[in-house]
N, C-alpha and C positions, 0 to 999 in steps of 0.2 A: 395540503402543504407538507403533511410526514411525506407523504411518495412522492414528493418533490427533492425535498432535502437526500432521503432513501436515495434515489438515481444519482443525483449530484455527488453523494459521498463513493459509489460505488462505482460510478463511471469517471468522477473527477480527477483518481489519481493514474485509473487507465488510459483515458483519455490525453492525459500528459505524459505518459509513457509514449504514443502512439505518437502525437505530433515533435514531440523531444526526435524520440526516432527517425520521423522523417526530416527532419530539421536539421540533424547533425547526426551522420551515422558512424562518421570518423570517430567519434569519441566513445558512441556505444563500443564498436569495435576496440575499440585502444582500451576501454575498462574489463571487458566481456570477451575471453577468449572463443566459447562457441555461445552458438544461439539457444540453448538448452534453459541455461542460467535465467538469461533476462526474459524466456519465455516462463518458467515456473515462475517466476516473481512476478510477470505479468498478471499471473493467472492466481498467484496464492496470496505474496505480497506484496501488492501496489504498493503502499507509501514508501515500505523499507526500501524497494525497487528505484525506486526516486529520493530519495536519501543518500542510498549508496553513490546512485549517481553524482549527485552534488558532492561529495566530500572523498569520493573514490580517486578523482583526476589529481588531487594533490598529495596524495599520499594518507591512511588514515592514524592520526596518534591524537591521544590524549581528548578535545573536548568534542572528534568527532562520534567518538563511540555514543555521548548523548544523546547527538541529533539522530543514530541509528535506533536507539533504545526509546526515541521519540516516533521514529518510521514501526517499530514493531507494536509498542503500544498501541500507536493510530488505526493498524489491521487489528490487532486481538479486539480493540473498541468497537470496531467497526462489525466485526463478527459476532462479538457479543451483544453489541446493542438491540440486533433483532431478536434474540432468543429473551432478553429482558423484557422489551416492548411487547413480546404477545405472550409472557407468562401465563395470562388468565387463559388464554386457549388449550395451555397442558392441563390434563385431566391430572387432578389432585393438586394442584398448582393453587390456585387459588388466585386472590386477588392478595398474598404477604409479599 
């Protein structure tokens, strides 16, 4: 069930990048000047990537910047999460 959830978090928000994309690519285009951008976020930050997306088309001020600081949170979580889950396999790590 962990490498279930594992896949899910880690293919879940690329996997919405990828059909977002084929789905509407007018608007990628109209947020994203070259294809550089939404490919590093592809590749580094998915959630911010689709965050941005959402709150990019209308301009961003004021309560979007949370939903962004919610998109970077969800990657640093997502990266973190594995290195906490196998602490006991770092040598000196222990089980604290």
């Amino acid at each position: 069930m962990c490498c279930l959830f594992t896949v899910l978090v880690l293919l879940g928000p690329r996997a919405g990048i990828i059909l977002w994309w084929l789905y509407d690519q007018n608007l990628w285009s109209r947020v994203y000047d070259t294809f550089i951008i939404p490919f590093l976020g592809f590749l580094f930050v998915p959630w911010l990537t689709l965050m941005y997306m959402f709150v990019a088309p209308g301009g961003i001020d004021g309560f979007d910047w949370l939903w962004l600081g919610l998109g970077l949170l969800a990657d640093i979580a997502t990266y973190s999460g594995g290195g906490y889950g196998n602490r006991a396999r770092i040598p000196g790590m222990g089980n604290a």
